[in-house]
DOKOLNU-541526 format. One record per atom (N, C-alpha, C): residue in three letters; atom name; x, y, z. Coordinates in nm, 2 decimals. Layout:
R   type   atom     east    north       up
R    ALA     CA        X        Y        Z
...
This chain:
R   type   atom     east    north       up
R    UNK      N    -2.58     3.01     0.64
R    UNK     CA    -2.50     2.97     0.76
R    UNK      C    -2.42     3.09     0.81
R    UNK      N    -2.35     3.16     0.72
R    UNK     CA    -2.27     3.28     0.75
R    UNK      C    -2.37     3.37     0.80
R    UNK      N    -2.50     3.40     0.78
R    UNK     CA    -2.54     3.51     0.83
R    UNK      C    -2.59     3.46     0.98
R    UNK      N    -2.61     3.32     1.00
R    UNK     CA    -2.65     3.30     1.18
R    UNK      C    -2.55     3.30     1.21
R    UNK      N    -2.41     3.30     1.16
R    UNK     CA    -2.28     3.30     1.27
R    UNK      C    -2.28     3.40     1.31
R    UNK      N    -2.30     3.51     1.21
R    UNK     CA    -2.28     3.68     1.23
R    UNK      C    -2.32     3.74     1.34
R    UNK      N    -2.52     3.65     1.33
R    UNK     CA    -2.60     3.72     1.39
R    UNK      C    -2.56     3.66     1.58
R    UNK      N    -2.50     3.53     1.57
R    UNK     CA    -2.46     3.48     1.72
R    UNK      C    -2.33     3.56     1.74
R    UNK      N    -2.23     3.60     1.68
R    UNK     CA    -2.14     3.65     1.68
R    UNK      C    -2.14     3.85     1.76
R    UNK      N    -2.27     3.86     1.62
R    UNK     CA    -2.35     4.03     1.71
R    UNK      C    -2.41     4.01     1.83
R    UNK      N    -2.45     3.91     1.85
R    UNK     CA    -2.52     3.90     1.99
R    UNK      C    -2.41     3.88     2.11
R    UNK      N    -2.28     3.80     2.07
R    UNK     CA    -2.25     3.75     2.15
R    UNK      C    -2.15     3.92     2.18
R    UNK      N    -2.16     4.01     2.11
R    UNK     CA    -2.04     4.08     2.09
R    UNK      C    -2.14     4.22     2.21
R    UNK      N    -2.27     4.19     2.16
R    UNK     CA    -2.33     4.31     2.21
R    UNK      C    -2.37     4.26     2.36
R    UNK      N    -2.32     4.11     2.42
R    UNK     CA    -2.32     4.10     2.57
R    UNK      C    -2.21     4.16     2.62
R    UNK      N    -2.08     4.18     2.55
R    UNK     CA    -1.95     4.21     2.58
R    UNK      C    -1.97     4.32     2.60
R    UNK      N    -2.01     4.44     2.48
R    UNK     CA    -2.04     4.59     2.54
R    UNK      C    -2.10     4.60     2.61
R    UNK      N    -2.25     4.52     2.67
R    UNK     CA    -2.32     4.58     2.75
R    UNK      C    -2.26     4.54     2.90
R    UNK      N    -2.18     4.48     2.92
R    UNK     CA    -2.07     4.47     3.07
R    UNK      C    -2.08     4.54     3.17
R    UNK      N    -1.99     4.67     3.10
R    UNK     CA    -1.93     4.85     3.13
R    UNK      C    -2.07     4.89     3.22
R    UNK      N    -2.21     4.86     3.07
R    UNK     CA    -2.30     4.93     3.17
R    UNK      C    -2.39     4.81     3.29
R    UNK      N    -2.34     4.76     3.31
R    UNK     CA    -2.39     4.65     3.39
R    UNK      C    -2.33     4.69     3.53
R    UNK      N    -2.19     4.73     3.51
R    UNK     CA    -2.07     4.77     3.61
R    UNK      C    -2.11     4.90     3.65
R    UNK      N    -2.17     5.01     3.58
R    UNK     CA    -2.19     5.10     3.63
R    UNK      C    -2.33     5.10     3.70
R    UNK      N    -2.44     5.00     3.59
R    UNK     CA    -2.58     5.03     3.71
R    UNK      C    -2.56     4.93     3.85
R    UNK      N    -2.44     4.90     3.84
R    UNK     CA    -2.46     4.83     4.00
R    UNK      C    -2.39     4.90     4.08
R    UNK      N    -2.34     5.02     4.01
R    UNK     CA    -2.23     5.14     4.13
R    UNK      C    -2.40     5.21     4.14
R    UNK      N    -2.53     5.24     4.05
R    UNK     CA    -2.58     5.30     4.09
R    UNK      C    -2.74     5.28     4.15
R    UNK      N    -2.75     5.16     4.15
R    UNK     CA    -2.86     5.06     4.19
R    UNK      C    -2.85     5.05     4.34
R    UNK      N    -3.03     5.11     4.30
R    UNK     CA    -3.06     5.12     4.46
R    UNK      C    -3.09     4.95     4.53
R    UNK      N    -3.10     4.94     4.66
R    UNK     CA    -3.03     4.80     4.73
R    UNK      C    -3.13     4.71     4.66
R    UNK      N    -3.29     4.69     4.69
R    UNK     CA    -3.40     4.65     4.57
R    UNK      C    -3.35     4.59     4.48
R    UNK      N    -3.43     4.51     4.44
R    UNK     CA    -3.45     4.44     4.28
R    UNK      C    -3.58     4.47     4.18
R    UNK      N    -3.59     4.54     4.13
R    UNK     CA    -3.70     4.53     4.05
R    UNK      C    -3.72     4.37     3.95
R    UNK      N    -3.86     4.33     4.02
R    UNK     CA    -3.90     4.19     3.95
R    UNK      C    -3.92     4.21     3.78
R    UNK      N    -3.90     4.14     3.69
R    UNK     CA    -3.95     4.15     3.59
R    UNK      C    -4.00     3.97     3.51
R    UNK      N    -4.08     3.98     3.45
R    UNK     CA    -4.13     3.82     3.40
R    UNK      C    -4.12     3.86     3.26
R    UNK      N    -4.06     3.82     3.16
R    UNK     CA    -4.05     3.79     3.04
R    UNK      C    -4.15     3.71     2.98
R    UNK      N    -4.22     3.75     2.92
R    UNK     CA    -4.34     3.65     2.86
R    UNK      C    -4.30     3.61     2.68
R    UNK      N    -4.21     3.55     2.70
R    UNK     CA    -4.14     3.50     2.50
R    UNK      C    -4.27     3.42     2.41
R    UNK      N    -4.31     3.48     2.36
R    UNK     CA    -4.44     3.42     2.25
R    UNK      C    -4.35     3.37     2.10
R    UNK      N    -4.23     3.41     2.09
R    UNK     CA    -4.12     3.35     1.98
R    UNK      C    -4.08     3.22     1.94
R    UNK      N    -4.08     3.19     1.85
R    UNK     CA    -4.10     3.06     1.81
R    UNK      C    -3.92     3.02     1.71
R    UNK      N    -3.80     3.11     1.71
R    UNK     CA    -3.68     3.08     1.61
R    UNK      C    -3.65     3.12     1.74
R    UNK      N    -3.51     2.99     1.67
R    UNK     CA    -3.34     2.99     1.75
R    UNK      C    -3.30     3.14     1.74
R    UNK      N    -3.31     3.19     1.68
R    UNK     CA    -3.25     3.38     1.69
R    UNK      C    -3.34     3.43     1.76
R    UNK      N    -3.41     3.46     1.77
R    UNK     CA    -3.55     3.52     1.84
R    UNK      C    -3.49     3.49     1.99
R    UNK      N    -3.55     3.30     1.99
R    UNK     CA    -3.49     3.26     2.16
R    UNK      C    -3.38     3.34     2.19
R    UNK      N    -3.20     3.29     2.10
R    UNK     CA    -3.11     3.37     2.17
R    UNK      C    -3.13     3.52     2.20
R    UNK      N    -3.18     3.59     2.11
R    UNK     CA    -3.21     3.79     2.13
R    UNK      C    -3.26     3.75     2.28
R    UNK      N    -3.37     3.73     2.33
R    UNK     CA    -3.44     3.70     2.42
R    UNK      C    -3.34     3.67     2.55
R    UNK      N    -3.28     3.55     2.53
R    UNK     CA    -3.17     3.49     2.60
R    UNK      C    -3.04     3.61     2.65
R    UNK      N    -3.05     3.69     2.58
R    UNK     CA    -2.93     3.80     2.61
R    UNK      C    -3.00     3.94     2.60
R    UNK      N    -3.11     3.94     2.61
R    UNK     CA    -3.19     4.02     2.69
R    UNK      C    -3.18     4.02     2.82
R    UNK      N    -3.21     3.86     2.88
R    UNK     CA    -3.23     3.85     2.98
R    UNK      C    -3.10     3.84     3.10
R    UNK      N    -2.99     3.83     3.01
R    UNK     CA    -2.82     3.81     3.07
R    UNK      C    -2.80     3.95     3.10
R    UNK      N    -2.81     4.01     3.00
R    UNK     CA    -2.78     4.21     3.04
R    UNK      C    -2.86     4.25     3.13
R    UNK      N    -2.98     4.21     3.14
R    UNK     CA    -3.05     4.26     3.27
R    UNK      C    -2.99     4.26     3.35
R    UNK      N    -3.03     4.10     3.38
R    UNK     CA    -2.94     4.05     3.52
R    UNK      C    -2.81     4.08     3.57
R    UNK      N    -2.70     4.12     3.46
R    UNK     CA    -2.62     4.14     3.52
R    UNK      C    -2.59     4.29     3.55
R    UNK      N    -2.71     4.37     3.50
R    UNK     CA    -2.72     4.53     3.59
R    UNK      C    -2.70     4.46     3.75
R    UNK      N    -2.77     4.39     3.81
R    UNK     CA    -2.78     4.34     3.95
R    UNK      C    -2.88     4.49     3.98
R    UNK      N    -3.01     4.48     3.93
R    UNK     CA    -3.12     4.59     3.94
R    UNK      C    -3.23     4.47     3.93
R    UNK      N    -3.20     4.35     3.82
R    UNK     CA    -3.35     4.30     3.78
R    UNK      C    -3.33     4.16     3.84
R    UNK      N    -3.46     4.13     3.89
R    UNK     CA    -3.44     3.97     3.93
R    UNK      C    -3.55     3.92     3.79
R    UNK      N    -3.50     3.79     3.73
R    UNK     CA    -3.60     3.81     3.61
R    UNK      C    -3.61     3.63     3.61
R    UNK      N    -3.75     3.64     3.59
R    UNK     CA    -3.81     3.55     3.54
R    UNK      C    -3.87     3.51     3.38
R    UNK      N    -3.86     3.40     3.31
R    UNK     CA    -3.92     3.39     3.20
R    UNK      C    -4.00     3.26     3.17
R    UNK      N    -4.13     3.31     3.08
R    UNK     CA    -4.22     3.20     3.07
R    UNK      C    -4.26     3.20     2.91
R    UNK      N    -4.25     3.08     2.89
R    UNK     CA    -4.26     3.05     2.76
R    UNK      C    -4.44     3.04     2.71
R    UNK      N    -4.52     3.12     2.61
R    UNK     CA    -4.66     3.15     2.62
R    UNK      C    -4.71     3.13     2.50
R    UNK      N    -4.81     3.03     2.44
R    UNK     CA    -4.83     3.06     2.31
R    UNK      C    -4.97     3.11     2.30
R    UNK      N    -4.97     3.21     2.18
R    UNK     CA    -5.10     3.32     2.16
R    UNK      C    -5.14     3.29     2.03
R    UNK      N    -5.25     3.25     2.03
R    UNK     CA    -5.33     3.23     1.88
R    UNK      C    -5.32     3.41     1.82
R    UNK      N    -5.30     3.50     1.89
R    UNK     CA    -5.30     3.63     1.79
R    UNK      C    -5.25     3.70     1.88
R    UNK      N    -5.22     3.87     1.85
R    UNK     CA    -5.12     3.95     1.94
R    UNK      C    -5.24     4.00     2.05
R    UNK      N    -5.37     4.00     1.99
R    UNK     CA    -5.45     4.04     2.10
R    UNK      C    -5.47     3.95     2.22
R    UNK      N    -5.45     3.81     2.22
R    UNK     CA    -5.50     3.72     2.33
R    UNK      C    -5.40     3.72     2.48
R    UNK      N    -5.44     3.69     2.58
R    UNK     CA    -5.39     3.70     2.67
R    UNK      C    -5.30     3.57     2.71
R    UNK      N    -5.18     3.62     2.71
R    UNK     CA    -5.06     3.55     2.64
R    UNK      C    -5.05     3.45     2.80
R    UNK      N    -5.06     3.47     2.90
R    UNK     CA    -5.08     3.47     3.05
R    UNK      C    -5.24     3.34     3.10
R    UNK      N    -5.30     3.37     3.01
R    UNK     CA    -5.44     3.30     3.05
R    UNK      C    -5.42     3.14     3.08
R    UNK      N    -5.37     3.06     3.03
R    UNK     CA    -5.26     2.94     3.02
R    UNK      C    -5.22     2.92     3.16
R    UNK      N    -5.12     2.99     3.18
R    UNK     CA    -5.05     3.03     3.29
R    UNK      C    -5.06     3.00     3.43
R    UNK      N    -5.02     2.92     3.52
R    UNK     CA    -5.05     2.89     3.67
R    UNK      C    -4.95     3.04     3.76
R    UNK      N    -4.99     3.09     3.82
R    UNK     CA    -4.94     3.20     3.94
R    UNK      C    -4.88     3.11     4.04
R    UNK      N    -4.74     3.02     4.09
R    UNK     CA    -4.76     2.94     4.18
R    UNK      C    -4.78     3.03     4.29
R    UNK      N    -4.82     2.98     4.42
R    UNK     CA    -4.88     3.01     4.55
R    UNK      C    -4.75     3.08     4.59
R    UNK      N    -4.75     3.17     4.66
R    UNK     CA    -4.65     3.23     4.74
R    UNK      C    -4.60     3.36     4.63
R    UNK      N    -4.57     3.32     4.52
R    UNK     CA    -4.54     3.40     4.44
R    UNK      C    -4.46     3.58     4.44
R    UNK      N    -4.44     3.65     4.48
R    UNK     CA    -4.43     3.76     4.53
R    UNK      C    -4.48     3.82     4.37
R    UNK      N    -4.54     3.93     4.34
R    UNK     CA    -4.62     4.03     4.23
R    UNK      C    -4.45     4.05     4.13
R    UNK      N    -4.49     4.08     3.99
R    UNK     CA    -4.41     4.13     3.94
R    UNK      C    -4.42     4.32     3.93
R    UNK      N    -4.29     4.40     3.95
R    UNK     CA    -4.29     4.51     3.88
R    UNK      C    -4.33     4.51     3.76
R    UNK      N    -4.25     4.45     3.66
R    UNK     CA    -4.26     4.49     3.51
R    UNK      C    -4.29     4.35     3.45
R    UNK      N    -4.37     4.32     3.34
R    UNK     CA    -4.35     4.22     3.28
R    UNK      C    -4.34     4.29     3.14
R    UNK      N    -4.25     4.17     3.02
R    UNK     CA    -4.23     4.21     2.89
R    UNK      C    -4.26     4.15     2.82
R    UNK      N    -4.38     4.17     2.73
R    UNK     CA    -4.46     4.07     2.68
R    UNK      C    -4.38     4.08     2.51
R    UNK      N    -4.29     3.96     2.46
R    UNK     CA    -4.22     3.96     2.35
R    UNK      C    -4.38     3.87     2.25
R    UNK      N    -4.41     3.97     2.12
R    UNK     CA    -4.47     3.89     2.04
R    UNK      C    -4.41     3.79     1.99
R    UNK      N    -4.47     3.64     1.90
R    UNK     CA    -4.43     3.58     1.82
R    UNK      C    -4.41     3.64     1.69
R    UNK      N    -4.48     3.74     1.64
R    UNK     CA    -4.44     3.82     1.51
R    UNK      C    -4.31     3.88     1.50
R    UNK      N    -4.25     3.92     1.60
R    UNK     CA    -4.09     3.93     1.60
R    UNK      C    -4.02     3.89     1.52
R    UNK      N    -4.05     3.73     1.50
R    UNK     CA    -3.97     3.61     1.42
R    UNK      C    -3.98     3.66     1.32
R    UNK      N    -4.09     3.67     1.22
R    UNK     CA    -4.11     3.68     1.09
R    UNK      C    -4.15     3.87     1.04
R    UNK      N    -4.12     3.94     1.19
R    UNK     CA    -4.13     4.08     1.08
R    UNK      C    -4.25     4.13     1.11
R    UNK      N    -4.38     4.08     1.12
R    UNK     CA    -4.52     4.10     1.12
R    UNK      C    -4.58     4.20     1.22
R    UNK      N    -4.44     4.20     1.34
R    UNK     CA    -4.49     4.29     1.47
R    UNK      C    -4.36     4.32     1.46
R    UNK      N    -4.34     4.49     1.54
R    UNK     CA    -4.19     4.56     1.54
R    UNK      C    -4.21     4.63     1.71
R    UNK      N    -4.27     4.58     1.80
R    UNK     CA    -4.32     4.60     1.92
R    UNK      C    -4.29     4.47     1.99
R    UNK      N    -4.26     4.54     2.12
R    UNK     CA    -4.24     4.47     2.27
R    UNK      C    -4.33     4.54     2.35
R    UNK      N    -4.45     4.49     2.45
R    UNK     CA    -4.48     4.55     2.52
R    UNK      C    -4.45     4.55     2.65
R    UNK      N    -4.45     4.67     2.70
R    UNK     CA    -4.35     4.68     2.87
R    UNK      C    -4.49     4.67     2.97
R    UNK      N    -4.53     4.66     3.08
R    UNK     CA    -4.63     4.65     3.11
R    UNK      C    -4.60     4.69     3.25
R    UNK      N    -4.63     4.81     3.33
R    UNK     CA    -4.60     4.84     3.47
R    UNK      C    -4.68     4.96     3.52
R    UNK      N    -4.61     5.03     3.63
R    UNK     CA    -4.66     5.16     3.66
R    UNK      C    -4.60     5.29     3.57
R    UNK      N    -4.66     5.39     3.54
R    UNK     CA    -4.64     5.45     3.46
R    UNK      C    -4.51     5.53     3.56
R    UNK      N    -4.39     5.57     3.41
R    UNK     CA    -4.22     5.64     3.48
R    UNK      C    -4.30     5.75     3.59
R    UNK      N    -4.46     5.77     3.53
R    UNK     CA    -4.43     5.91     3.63
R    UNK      C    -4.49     5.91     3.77
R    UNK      N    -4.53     5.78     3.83
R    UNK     CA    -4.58     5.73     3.87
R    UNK      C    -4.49     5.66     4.01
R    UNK      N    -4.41     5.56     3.90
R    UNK     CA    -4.32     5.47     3.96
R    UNK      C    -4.24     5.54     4.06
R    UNK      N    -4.09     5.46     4.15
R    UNK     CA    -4.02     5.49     4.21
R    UNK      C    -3.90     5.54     4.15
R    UNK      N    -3.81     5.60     4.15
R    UNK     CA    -3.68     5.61     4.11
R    UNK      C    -3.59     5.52     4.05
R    UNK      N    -3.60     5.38     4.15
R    UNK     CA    -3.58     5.28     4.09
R    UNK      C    -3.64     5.19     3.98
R    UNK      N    -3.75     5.16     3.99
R    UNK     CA    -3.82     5.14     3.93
R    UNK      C    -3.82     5.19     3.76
R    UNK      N    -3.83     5.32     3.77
R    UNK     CA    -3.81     5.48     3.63
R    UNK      C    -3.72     5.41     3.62
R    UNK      N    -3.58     5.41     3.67
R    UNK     CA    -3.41     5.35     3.62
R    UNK      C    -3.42     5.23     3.54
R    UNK      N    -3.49     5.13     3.58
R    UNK     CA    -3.54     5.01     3.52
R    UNK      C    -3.61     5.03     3.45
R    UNK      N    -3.71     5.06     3.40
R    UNK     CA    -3.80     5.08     3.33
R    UNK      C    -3.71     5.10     3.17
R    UNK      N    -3.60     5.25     3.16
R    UNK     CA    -3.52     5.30     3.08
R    UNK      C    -3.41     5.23     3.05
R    UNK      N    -3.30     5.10     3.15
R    UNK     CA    -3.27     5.01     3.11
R    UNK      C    -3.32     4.93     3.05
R    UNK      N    -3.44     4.86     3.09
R    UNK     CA    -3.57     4.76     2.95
R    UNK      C    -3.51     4.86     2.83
R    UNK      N    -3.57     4.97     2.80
R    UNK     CA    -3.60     5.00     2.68
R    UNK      C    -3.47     5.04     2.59
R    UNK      N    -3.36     5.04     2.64
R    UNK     CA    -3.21     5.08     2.58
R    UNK      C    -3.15     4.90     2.56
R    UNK      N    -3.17     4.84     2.65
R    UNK     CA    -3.10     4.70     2.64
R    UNK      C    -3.22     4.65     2.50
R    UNK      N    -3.35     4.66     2.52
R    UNK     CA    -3.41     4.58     2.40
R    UNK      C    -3.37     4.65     2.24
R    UNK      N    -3.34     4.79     2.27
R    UNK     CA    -3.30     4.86     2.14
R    UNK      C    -3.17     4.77     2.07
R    UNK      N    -3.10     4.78     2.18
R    UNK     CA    -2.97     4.73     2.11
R    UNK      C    -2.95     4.51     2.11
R    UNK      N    -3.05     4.47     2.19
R    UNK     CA    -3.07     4.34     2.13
R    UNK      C    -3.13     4.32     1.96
R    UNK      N    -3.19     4.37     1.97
R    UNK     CA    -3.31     4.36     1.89
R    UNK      C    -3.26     4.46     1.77
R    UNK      N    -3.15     4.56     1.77
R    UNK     CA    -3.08     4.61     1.64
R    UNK      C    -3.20     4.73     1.62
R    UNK      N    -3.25     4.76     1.70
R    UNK     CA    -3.35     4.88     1.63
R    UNK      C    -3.50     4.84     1.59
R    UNK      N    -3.49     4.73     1.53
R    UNK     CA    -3.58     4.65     1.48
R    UNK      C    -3.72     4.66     1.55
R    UNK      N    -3.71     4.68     1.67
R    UNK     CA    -3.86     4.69     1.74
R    UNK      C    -3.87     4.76     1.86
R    UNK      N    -3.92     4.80     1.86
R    UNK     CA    -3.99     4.92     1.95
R    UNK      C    -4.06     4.91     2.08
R    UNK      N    -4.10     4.94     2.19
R    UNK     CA    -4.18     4.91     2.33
R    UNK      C    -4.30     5.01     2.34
R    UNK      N    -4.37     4.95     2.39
R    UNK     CA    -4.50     5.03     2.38
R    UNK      C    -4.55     5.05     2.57
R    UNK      N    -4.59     5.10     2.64
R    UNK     CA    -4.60     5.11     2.73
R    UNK      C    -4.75     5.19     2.76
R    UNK      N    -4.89     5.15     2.92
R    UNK     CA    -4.94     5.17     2.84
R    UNK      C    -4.97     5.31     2.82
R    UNK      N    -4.91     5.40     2.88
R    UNK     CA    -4.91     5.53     2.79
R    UNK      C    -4.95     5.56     2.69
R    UNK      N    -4.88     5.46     2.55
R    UNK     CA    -4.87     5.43     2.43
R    UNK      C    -5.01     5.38     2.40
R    UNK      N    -5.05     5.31     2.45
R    UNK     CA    -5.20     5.23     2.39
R    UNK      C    -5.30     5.18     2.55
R    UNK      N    -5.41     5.22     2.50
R    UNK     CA    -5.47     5.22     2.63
R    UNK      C    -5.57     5.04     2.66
R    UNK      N    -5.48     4.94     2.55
R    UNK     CA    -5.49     4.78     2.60
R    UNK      C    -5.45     4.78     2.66
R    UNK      N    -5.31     4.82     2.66
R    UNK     CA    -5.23     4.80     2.78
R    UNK      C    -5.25     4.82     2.91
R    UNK      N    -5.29     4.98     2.94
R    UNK     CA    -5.37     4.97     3.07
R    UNK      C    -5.47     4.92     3.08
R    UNK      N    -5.56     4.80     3.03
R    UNK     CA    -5.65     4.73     3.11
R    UNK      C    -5.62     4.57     3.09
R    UNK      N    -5.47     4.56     2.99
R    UNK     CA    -5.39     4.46     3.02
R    UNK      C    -5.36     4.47     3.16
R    UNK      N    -5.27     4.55     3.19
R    UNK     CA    -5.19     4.57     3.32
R    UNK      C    -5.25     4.53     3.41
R    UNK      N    -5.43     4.60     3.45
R    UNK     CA    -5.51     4.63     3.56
R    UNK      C    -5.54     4.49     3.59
R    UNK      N    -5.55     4.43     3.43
R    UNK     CA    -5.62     4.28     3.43
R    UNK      C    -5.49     4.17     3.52
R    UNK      N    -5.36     4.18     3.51
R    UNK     CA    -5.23     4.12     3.57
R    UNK      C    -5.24     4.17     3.72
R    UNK      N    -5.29     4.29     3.71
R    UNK     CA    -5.28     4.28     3.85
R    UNK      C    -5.39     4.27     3.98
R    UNK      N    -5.51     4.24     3.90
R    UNK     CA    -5.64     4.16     3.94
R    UNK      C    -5.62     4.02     3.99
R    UNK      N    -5.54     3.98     3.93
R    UNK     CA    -5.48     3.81     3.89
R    UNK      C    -5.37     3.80     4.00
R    UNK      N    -5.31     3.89     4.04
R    UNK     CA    -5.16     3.85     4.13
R    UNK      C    -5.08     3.86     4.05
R    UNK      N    -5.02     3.89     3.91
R    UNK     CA    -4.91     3.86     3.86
R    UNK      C    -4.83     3.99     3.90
R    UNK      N    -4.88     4.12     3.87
R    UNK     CA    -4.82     4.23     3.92
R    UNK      C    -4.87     4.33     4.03
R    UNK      N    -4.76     4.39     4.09
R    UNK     CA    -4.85     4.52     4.20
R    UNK      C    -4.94     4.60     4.18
């Protein structure tokens, strides 16, 4: 019991520091929103909240407009999205962040980020990109890592496959 108070207590402590920089990327956030979709494959109340104050620091940069969808994956390889309805109108996502379910239990130490490559992207965009990856460091305690597909080349025909589909640009 003491160690989930701790761990709601570190979470709740590490929405308070991330504020300041919330305050600053909105003195430096271009007018845009970069879209992002959260795809949570997590299955524990800690997991959910990490997730949940993931998604509060974003937002309150006032850079990310963020969506999340809850996905279950028989393994880390399946396409966590295939389930998934696109509703009609939809506008594309920039980034989606595909959280495994092995999170929970340790089994996976990876997030994957899924977009156009920083060198690629816009300015804005690259800015967002490097907020994802600093905000998930410090939810997440170090504990897991982002892979982008630079990093592994599923990813780029993950991506290509999301944006075949309409989900991203």
């Amino acid at each position: 019991m003491g160690s989930t108070k701790r761990r709601m207590g570190l979470a709740l402590g590490l929405l308070v520091l991330l504020m300041p920089l919330a305050v600053a990327a909105q003195d430096e956030a271009p007018v845009g929103m970069v879209r992002l979709l959260v795809v949570d494959q997590t299955k524990t109340f800690l997991s959910t909240m990490r997730i949940g104050g993931l998604v509060g620091a974003l937002k309150g940069t006032g850079l990310f407009e963020v969506d999340v969808v809850f996905a279950d994956a028989v393994s880390d390889w399946d396409d966590p999205l295939a389930d998934q309805i696109l509703s009609e109108g939809t506008e594309p996502y920039d980034v989606l962040l595909l959280v495994p379910q092995g999170i929970d239990d340790g089994s996976d130490d990876w997030v994957w980020i899924l977009s156009l490559p920083a060198t690629v992207a816009g300015p804005q965009l690259s800015m967002g990109l490097g907020i994802v990856d600093q905000t998930l460091t410090l939810v997440f305690e170090g504990a897991v890592h982002s892979m982008q597909a630079a990093d592994d080349l599923f990813l780029g025909f993950l991506y290509s496959l999301y944006v075949a589909e309409g989900w991203m640009r």
